[in-house]
PDB file with SEQRES, HELIX, SHEET and CRYST1 records, atoms N, CA, C and O in Angstrom:
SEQRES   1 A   82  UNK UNK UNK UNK UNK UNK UNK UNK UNK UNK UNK UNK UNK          
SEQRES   2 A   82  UNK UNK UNK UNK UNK UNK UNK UNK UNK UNK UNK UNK UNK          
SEQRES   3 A   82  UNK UNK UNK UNK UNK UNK UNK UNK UNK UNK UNK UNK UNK          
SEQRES   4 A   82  UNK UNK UNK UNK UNK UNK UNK UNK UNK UNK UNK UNK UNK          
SEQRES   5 A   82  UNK UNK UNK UNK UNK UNK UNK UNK UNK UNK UNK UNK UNK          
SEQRES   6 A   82  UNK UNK UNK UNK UNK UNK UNK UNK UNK UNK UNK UNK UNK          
SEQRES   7 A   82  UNK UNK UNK UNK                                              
HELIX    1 AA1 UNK A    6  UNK A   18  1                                  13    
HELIX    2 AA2 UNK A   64  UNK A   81  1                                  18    
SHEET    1 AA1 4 UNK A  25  UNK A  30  0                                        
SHEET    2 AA1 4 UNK A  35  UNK A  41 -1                                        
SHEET    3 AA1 4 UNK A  48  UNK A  50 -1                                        
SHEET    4 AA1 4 UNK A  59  UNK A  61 -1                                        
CRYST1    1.000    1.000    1.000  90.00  90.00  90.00 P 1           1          
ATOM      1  N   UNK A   1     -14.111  32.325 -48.550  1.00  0.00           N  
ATOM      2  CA  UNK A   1     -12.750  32.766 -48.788  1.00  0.00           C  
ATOM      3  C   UNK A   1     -12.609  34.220 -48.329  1.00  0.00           C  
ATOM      4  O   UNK A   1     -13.447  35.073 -48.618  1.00  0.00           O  
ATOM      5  N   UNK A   2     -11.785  34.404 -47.784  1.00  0.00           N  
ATOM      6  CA  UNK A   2     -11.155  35.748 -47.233  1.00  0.00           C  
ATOM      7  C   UNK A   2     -10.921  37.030 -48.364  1.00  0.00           C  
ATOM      8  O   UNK A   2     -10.228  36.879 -49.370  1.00  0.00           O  
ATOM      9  N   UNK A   3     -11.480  38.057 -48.089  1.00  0.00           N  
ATOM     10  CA  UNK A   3     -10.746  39.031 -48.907  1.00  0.00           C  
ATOM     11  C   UNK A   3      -9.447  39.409 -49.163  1.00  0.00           C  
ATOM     12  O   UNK A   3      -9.107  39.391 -47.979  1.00  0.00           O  
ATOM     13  N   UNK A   4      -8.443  39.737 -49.739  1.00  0.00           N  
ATOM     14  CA  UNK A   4      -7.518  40.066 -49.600  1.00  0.00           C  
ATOM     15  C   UNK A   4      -7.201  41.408 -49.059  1.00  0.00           C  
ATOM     16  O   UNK A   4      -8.071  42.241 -49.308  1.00  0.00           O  
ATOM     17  N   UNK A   5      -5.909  41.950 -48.204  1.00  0.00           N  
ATOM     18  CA  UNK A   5      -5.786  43.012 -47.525  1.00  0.00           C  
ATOM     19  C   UNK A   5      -5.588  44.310 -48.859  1.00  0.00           C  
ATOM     20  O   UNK A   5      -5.531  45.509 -48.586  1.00  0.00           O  
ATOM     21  N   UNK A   6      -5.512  43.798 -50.174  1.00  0.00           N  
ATOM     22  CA  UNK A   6      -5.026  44.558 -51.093  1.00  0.00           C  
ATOM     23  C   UNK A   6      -6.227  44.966 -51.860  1.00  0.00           C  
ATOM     24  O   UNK A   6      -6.346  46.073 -52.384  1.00  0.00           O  
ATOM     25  N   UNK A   7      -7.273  43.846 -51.909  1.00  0.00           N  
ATOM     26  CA  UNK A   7      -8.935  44.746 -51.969  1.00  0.00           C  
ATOM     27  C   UNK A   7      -9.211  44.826 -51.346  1.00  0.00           C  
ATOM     28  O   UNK A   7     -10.409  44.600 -51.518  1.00  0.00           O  
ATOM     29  N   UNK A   8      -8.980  45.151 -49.896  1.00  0.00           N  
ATOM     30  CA  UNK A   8     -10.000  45.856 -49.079  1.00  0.00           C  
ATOM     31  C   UNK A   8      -9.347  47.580 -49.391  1.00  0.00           C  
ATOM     32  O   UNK A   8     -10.004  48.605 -49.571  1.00  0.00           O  
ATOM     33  N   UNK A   9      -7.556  47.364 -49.361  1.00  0.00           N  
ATOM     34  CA  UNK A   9      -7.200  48.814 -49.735  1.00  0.00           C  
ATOM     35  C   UNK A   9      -8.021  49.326 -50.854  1.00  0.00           C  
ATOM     36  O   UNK A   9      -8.688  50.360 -50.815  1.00  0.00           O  
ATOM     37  N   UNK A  10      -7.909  48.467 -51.911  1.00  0.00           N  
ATOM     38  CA  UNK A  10      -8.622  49.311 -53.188  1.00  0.00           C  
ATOM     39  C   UNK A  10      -9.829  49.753 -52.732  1.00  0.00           C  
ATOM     40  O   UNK A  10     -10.128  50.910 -53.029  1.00  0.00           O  
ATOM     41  N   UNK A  11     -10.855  48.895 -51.861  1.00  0.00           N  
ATOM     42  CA  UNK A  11     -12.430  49.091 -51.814  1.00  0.00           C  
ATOM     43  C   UNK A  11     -12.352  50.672 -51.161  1.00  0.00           C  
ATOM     44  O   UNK A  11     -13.040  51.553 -51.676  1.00  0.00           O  
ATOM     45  N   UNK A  12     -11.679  50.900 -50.272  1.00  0.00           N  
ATOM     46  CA  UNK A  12     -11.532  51.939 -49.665  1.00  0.00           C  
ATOM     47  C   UNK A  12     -10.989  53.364 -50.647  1.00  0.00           C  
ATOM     48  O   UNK A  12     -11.611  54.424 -50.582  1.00  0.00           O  
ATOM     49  N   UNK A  13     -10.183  53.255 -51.230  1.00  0.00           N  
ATOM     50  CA  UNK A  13      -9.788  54.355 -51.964  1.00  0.00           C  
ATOM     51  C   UNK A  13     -11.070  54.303 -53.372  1.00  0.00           C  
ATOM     52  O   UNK A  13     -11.111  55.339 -54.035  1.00  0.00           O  
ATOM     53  N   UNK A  14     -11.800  53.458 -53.687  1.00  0.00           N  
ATOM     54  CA  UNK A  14     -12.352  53.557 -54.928  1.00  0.00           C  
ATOM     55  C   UNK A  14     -13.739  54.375 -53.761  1.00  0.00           C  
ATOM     56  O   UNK A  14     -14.396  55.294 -54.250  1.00  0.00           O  
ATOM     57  N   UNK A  15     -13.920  54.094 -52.848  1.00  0.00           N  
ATOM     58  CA  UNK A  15     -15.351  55.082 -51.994  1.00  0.00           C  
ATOM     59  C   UNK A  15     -14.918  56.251 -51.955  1.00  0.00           C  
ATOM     60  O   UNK A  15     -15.750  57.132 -52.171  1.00  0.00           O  
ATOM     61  N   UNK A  16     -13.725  56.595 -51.719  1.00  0.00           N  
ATOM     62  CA  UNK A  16     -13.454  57.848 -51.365  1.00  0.00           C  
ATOM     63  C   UNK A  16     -13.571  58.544 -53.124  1.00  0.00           C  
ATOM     64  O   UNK A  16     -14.139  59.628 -53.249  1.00  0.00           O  
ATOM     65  N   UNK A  17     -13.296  58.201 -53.732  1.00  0.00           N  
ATOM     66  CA  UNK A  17     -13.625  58.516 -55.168  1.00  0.00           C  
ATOM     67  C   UNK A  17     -14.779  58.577 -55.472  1.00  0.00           C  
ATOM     68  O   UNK A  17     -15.001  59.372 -56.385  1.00  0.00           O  
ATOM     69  N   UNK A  18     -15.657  58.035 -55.063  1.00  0.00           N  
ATOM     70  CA  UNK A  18     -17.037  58.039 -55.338  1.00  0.00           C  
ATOM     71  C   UNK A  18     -17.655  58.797 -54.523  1.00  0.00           C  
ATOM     72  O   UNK A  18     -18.431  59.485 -55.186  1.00  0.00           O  
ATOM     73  N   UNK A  19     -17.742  59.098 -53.176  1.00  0.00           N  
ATOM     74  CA  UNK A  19     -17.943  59.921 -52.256  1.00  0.00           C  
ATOM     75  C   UNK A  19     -17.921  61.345 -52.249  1.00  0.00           C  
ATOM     76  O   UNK A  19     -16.962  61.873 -51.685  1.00  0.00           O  
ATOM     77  N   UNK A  20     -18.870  62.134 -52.812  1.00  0.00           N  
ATOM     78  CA  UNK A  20     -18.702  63.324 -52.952  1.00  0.00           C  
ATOM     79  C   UNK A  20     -19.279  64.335 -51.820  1.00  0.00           C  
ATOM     80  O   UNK A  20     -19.648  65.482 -52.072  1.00  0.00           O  
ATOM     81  N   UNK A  21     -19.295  63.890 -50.870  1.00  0.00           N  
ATOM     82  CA  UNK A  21     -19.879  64.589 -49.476  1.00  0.00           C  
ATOM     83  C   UNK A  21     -19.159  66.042 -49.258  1.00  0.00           C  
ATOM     84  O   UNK A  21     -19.783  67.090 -49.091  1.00  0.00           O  
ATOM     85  N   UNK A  22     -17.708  65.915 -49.291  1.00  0.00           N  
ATOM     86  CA  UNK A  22     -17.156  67.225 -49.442  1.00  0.00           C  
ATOM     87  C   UNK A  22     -15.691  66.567 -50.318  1.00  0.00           C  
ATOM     88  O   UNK A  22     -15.199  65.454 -50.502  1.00  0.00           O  
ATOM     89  N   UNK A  23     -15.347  68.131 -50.737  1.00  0.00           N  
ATOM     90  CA  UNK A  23     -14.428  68.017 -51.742  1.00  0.00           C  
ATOM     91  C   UNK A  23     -13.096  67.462 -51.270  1.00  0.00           C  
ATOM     92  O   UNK A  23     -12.294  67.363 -52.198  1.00  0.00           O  
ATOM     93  N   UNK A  24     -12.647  67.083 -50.119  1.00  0.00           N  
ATOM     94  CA  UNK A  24     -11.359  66.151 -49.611  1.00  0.00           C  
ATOM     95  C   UNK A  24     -12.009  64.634 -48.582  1.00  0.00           C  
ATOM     96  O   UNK A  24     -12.740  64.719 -47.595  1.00  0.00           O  
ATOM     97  N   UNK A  25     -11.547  63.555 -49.106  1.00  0.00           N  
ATOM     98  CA  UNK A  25     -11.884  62.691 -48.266  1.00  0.00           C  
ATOM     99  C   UNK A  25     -10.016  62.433 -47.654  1.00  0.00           C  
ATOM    100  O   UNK A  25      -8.841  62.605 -47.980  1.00  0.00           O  
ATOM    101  N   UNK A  26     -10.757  62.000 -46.760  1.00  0.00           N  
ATOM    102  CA  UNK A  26      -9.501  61.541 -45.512  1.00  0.00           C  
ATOM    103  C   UNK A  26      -9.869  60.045 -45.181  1.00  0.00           C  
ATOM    104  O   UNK A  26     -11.017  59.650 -44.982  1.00  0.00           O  
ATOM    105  N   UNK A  27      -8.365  59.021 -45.140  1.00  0.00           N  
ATOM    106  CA  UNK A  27      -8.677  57.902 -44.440  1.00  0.00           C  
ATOM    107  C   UNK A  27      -7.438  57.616 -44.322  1.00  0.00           C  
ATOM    108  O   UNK A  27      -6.471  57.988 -44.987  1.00  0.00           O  
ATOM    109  N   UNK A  28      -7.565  56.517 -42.899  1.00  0.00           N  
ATOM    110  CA  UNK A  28      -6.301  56.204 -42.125  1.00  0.00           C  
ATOM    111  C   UNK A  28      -5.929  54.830 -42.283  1.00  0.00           C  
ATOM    112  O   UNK A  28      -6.806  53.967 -42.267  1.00  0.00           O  
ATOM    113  N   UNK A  29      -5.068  54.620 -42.390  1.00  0.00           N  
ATOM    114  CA  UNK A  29      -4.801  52.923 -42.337  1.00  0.00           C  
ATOM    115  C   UNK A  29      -3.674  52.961 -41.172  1.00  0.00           C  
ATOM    116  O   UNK A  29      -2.797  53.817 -41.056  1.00  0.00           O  
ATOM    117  N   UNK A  30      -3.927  51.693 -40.227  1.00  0.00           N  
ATOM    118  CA  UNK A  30      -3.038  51.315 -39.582  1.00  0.00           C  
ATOM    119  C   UNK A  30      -3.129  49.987 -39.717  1.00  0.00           C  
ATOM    120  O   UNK A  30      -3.940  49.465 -40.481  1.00  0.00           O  
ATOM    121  N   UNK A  31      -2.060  49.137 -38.769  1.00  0.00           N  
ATOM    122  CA  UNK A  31      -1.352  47.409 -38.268  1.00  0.00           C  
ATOM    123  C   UNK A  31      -1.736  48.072 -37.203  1.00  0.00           C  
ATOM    124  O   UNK A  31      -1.791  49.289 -37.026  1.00  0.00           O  
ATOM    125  N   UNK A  32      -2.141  46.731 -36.127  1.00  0.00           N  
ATOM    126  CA  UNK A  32      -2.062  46.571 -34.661  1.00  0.00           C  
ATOM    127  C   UNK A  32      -2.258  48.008 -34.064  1.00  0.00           C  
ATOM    128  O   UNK A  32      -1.313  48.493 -33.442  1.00  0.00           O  
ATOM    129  N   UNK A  33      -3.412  48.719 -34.210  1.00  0.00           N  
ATOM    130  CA  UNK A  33      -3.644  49.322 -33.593  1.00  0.00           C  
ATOM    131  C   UNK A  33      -3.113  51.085 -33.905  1.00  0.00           C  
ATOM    132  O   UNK A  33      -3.714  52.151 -33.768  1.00  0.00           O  
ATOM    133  N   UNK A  34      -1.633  50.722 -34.400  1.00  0.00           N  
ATOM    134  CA  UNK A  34      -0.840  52.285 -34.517  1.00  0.00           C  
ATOM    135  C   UNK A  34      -0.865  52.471 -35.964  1.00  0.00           C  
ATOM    136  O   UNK A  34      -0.682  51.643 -36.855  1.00  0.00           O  
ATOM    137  N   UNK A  35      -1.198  54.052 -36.043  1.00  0.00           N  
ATOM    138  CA  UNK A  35      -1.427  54.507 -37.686  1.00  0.00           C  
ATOM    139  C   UNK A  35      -0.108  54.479 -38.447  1.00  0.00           C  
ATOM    140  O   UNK A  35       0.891  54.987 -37.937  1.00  0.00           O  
ATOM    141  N   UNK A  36      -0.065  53.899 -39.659  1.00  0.00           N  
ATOM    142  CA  UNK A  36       1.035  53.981 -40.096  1.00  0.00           C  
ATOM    143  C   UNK A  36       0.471  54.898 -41.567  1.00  0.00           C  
ATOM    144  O   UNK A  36       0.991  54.493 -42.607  1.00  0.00           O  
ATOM    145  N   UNK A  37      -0.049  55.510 -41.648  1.00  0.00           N  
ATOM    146  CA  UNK A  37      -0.315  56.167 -43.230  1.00  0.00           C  
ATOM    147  C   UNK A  37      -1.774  56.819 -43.364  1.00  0.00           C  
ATOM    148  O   UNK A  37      -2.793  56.170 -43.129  1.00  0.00           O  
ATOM    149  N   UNK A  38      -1.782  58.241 -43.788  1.00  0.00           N  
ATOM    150  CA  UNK A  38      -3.296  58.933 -43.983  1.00  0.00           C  
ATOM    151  C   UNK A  38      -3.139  59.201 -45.670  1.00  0.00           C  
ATOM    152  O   UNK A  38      -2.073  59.570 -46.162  1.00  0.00           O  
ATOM    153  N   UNK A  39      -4.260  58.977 -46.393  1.00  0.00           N  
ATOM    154  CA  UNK A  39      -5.110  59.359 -47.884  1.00  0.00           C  
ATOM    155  C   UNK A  39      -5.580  60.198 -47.656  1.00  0.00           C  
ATOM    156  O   UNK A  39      -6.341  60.323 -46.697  1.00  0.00           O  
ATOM    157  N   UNK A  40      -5.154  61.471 -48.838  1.00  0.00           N  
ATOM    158  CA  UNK A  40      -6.413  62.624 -48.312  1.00  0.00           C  
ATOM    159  C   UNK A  40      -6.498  62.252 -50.319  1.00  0.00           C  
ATOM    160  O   UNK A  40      -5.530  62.108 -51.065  1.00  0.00           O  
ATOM    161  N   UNK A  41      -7.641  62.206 -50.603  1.00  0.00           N  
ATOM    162  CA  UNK A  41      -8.388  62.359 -51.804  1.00  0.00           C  
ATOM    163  C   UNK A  41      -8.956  63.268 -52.117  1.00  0.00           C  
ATOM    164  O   UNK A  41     -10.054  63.388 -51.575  1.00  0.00           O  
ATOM    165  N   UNK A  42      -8.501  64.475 -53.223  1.00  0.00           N  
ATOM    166  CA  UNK A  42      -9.088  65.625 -53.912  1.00  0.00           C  
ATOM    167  C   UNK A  42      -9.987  65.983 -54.705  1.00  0.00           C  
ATOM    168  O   UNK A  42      -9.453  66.891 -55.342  1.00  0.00           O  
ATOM    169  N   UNK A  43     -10.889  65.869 -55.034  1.00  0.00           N  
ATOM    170  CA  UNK A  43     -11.729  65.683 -55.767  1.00  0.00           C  
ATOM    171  C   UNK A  43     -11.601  66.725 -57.582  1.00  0.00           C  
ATOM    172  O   UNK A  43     -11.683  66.513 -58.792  1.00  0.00           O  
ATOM    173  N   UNK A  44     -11.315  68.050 -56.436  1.00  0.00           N  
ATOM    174  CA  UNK A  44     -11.140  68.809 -57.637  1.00  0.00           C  
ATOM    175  C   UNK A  44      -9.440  68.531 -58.237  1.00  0.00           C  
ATOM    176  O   UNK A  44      -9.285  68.875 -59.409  1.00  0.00           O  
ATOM    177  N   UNK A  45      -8.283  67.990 -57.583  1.00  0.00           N  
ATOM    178  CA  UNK A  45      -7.059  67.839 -58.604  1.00  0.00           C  
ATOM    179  C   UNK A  45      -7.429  66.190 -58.640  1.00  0.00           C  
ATOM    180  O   UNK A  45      -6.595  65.552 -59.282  1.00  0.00           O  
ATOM    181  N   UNK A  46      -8.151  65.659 -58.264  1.00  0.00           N  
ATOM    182  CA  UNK A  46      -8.341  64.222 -58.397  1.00  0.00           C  
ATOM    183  C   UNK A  46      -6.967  63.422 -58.220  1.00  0.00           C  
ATOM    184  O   UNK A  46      -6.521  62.540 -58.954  1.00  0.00           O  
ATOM    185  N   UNK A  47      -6.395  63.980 -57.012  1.00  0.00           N  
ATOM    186  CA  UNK A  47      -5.336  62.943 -56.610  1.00  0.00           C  
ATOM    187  C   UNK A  47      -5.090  62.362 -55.210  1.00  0.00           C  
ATOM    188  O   UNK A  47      -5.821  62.740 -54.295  1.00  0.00           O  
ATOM    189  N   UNK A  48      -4.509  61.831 -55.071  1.00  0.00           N  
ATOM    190  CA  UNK A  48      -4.346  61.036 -54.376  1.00  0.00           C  
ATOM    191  C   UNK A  48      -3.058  61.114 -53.423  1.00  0.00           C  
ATOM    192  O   UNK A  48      -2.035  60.551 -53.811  1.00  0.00           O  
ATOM    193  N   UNK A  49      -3.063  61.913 -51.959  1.00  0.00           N  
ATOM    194  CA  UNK A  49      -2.267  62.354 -51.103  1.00  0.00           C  
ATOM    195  C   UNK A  49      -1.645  61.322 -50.140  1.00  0.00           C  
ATOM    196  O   UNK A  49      -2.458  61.011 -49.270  1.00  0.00           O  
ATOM    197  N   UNK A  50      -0.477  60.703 -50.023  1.00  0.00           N  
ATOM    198  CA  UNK A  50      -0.249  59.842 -49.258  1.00  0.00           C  
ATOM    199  C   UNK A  50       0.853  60.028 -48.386  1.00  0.00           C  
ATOM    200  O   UNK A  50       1.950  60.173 -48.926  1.00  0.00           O  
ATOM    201  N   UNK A  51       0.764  60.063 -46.673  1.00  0.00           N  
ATOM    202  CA  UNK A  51       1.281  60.003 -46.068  1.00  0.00           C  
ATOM    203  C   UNK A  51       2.273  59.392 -44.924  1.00  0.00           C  
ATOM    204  O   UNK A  51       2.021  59.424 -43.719  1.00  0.00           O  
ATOM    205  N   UNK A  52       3.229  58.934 -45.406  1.00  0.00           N  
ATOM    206  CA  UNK A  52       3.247  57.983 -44.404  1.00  0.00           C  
ATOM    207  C   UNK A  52       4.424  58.294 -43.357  1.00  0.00           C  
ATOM    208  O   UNK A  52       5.437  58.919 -43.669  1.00  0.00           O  
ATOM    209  N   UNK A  53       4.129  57.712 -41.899  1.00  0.00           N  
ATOM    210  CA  UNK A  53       4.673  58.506 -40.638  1.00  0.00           C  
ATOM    211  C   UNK A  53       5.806  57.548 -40.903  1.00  0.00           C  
ATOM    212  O   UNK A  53       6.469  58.250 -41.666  1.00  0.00           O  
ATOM    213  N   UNK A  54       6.463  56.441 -40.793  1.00  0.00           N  
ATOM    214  CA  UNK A  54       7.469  55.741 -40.430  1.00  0.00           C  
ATOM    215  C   UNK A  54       8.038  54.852 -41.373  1.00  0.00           C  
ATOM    216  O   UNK A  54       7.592  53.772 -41.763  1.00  0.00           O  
ATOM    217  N   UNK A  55       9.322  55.578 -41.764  1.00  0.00           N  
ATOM    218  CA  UNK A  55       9.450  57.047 -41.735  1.00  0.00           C  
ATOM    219  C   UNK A  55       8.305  58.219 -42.448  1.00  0.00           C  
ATOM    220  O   UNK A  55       7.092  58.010 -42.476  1.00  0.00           O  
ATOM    221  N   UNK A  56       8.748  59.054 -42.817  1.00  0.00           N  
ATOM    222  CA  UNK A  56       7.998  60.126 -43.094  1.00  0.00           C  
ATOM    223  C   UNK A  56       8.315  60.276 -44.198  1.00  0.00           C  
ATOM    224  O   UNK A  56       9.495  60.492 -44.475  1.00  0.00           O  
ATOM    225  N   UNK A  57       7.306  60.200 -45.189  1.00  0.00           N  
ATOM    226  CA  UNK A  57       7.264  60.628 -46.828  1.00  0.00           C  
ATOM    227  C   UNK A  57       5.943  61.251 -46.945  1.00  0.00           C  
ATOM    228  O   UNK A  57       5.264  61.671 -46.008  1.00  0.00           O  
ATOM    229  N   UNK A  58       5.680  61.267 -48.049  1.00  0.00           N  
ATOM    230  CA  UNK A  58       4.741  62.699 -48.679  1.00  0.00           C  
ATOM    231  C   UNK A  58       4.944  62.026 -50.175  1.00  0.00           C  
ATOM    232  O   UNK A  58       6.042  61.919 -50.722  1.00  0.00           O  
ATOM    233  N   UNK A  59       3.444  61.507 -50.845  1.00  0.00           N  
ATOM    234  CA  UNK A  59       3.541  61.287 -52.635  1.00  0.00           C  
ATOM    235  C   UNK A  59       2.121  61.352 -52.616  1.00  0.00           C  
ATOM    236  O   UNK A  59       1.275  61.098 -51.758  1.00  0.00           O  
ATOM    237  N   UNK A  60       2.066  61.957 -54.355  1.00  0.00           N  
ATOM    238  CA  UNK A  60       0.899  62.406 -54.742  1.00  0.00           C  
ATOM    239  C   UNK A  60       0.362  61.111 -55.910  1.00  0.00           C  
ATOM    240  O   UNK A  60       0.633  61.621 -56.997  1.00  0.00           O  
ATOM    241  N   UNK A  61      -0.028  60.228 -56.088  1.00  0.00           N  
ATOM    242  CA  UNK A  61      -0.562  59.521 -56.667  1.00  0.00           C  
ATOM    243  C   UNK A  61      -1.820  60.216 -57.998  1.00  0.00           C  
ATOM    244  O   UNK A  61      -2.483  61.208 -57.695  1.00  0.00           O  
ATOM    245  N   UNK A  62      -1.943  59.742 -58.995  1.00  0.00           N  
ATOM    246  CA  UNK A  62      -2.822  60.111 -59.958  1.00  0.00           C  
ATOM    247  C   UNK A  62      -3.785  58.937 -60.361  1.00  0.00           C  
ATOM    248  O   UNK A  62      -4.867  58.994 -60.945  1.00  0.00           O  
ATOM    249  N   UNK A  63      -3.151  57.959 -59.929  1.00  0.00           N  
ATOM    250  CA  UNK A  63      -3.387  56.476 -59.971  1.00  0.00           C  
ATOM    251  C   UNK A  63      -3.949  55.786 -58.796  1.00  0.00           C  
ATOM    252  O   UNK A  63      -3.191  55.780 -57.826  1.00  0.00           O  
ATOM    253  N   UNK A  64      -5.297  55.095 -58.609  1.00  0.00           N  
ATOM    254  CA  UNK A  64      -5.717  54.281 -57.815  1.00  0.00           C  
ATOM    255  C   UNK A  64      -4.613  53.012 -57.439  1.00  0.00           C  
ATOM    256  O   UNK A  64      -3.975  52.793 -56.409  1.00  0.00           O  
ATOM    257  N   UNK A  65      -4.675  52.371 -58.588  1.00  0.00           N  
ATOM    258  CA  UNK A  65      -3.633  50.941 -57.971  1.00  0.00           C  
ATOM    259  C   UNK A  65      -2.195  51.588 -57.145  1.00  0.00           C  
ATOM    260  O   UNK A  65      -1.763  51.520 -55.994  1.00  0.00           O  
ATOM    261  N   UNK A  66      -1.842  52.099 -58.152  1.00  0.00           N  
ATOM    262  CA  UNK A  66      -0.408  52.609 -57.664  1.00  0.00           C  
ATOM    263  C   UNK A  66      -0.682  52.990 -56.285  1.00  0.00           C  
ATOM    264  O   UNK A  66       0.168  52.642 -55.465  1.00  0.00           O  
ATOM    265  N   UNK A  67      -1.695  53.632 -55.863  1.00  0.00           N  
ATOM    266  CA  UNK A  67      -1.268  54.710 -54.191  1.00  0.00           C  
ATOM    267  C   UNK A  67      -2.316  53.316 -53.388  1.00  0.00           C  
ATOM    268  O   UNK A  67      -2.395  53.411 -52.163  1.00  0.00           O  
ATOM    269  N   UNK A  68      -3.220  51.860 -54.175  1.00  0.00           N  
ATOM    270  CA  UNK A  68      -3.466  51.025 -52.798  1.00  0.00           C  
ATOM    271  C   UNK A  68      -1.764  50.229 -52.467  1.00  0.00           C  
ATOM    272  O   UNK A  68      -1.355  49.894 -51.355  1.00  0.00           O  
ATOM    273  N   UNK A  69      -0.820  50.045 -54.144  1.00  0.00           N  
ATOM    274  CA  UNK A  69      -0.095  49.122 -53.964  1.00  0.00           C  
ATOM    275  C   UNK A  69       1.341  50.027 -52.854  1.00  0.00           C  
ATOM    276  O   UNK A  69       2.166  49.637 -52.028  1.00  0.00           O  
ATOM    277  N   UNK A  70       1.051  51.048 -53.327  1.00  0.00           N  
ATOM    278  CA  UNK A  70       2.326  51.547 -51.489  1.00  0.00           C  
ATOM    279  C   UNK A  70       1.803  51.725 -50.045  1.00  0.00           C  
ATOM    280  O   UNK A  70       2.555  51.662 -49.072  1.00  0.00           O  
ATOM    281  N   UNK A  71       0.087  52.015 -49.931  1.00  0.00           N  
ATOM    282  CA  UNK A  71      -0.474  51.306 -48.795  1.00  0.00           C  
ATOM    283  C   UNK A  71      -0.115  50.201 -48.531  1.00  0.00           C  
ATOM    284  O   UNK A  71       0.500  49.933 -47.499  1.00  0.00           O  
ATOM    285  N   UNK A  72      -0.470  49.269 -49.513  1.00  0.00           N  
ATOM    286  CA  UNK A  72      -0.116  47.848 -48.624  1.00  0.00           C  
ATOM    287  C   UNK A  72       1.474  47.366 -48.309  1.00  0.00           C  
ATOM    288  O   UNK A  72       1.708  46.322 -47.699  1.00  0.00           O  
ATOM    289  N   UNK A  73       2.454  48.198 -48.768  1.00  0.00           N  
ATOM    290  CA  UNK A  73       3.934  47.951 -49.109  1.00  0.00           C  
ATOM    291  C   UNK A  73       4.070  48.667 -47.479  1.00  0.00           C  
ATOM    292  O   UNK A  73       4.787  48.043 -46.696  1.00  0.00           O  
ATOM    293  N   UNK A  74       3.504  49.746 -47.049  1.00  0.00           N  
ATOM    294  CA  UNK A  74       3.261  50.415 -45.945  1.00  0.00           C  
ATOM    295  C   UNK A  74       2.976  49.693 -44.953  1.00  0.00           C  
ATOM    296  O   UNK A  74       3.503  49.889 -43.858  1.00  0.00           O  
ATOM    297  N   UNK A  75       2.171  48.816 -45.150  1.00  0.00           N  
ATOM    298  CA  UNK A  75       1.239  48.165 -43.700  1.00  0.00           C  
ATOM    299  C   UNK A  75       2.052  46.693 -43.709  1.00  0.00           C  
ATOM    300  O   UNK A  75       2.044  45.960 -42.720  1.00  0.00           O  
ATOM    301  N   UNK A  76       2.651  46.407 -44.773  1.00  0.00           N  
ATOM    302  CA  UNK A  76       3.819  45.392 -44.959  1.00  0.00           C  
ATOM    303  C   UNK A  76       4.809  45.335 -44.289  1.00  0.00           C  
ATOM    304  O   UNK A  76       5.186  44.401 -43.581  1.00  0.00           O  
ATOM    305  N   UNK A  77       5.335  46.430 -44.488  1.00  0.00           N  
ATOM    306  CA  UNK A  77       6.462  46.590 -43.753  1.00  0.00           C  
ATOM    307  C   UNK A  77       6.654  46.254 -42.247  1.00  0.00           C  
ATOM    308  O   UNK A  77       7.496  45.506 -41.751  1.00  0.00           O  
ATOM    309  N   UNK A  78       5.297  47.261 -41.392  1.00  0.00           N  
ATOM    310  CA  UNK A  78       4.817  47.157 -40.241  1.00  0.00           C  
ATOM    311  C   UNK A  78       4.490  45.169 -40.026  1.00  0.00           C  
ATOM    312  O   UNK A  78       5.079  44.593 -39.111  1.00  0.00           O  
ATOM    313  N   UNK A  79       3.949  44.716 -40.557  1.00  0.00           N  
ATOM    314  CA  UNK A  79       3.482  43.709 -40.113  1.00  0.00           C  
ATOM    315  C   UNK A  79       4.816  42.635 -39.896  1.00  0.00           C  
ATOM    316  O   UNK A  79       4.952  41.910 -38.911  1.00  0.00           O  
ATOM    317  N   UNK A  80       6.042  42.742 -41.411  1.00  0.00           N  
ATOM    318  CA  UNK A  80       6.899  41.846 -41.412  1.00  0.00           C  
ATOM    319  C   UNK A  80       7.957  42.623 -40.034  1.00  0.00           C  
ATOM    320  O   UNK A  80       8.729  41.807 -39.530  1.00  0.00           O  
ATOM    321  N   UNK A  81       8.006  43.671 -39.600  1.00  0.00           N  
ATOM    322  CA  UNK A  81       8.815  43.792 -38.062  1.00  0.00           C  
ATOM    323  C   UNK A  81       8.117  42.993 -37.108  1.00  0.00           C  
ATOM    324  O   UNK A  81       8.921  42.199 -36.620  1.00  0.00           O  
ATOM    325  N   UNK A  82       7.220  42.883 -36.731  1.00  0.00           N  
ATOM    326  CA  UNK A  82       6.542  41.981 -35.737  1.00  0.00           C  
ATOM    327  C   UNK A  82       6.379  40.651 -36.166  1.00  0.00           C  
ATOM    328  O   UNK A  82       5.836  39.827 -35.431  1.00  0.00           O  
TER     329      UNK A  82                                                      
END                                                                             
């Protein structure tokens, strides 16, 4: 059985939480190739930076589920235009 696209988001934001290599992790999610959204993860305010290009917003998440469930609302969007 297939993973779902909504735990693979979580698997990804719960590493960057765990990942203490340096104090900001960065990760990109795109559809088909073009980025639609960057995570920067803080370690020291422990939040959760979300960017997304199209359009353009800016939210700070405190919450894991909450900032995978507007990733995937993000990469949703993108997928239901095509």
């Amino acid at each position: 059985m297939e993973e779902s696209k909504l735990f693979q988001i979580l698997s990804r934001l719960y590493a960057m939480q765990r990942d203490n290599t340096s104090q900001k992790q960065v990760r990109r999610f795109e559809q088909f190739g073009i980025e639609l959204c960057r995570v920067t993860y803080d370690h020291t305010t422990q939040l959760f930076q979300l960017t997304e290009y199209r359009p353009f917003h800016e939210f700070e998440f405190d919450d894991l589920d909450l900032t995978a469930i507007e990733i995937h609302e993000c990469l949703s969007d993108m997928q239901m235009t095509f």
